[in-house]
C-alpha positions in Angstrom: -20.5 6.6 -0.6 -17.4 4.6 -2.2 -14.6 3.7 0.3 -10.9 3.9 0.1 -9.0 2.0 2.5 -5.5 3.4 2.8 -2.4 1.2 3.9 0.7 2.3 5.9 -0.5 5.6 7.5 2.7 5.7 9.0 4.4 6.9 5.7 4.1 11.0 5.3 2.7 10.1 1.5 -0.1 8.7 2.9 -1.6 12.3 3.9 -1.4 13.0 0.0 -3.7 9.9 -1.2 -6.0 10.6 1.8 -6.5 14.3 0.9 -6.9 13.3 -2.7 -9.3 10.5 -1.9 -11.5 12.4 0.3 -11.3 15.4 -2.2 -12.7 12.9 -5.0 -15.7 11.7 -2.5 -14.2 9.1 -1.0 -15.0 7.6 2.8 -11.1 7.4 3.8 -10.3 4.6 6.0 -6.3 4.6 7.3 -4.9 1.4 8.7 -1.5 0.9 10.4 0.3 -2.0 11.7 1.1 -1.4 15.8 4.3 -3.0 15.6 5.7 -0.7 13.0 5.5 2.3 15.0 5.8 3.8 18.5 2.3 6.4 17.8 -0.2 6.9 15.7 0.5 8.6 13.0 -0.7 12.4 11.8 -2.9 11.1 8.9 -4.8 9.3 12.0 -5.8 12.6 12.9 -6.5 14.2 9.5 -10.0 15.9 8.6 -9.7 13.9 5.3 -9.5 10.5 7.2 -12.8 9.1 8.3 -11.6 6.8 10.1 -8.3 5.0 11.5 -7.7 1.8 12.3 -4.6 -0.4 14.2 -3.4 -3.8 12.8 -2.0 -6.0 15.5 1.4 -7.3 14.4 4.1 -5.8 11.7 3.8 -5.7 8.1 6.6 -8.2 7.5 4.7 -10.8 9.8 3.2 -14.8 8.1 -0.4 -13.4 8.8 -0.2 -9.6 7.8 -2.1 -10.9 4.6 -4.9 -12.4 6.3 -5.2 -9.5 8.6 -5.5 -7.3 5.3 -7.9 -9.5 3.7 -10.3 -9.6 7.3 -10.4 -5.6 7.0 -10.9 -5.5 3.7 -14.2 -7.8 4.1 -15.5 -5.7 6.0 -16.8 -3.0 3.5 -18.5 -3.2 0.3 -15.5 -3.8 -2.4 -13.0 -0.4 -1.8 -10.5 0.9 -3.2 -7.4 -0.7 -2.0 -4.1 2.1 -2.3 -0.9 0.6 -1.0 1.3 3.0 0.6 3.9 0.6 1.9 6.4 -1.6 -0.5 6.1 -4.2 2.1 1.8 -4.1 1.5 2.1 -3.7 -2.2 4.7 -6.8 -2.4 2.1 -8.4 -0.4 -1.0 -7.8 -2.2 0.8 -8.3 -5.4 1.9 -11.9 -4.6 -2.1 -12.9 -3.6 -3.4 -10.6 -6.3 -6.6 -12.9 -7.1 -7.8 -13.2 -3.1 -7.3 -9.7 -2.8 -8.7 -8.7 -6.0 -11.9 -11.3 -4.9 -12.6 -8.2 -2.3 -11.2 -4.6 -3.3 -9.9 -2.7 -6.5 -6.6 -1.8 -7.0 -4.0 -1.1 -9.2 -0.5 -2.7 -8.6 1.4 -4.3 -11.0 1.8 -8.2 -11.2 4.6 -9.6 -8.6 7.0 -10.7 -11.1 6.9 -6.8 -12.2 7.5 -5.7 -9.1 10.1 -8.4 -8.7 12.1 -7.3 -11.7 11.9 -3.5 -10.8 13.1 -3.7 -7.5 16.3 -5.9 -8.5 18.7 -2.5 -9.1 21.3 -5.3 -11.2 18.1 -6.0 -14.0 17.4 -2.3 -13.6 21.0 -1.0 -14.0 21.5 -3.6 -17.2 18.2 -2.7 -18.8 19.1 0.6 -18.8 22.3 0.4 -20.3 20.6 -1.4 -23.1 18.5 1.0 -23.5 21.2 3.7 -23.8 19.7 5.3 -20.4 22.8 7.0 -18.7 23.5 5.3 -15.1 25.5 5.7 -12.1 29.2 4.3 -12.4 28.3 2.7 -9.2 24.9 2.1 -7.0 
């Protein structure tokens, strides 16, 4: 059976890629940093989640990668669906090691770079004759 190894259980959209996953005959593996929240989440307890597992440390810490990356390698190339922007700005910026070890789908970190920066968005738009907030 193909895995799926879910990020960010914390976040309630997780329960929909779980559910979906599962549905699609995927093993469902949730993880979730400890530091980011005070209990474990509901998807840790979902029928569609095979199994749940804690991260020591906070998404926004130096060796959140590396602690990925050691999960990851632990199961036969996954799926890899980023729940968190924090996780997909993460995997996006070491996009070859992770791709070395699961397959996912997240755009390239410039990308990402360039659609989070609401100024680029906002002007792009207007270019494009897409109607904008006044102010944002």
């Amino acid at each position: 059976m193909k895995t799926a190894l879910v990020t960010d259980g914390k976040y309630r959209s997780s329960i929909a890629a779980v559910r979906a996953l599962h549905r699609a005959g995927y093993r469902v593996v949730v993880t979730q940093t400890r530091a980011d929240v005070k209990s474990a989440p509901a998807v840790s307890v979902s029928k569609s989640c095979d199994d749940f597992r804690w991260n020591d440390g906070a998404c926004a810490d130096a060796d959140y990668a590396e602690k990925l990356l050691s999960v990851l390698k632990e199961y036969e190339h996954p799926v890899l669906f980023c729940v968190g922007a924090v996780t997909l700005n993460t995997v996006a910026a070491r996009r070859e090691e992770f791709a070395a070890l699961a397959n996912f789908l997240i755009a390239p970190k410039e990308t990402l770079d360039a659609l989070n920066d609401k100024e680029s968005v906002h002007q792009r738009a207007l270019e494009l004759g897409i109607p904008v907030p006044r102010e944002y």
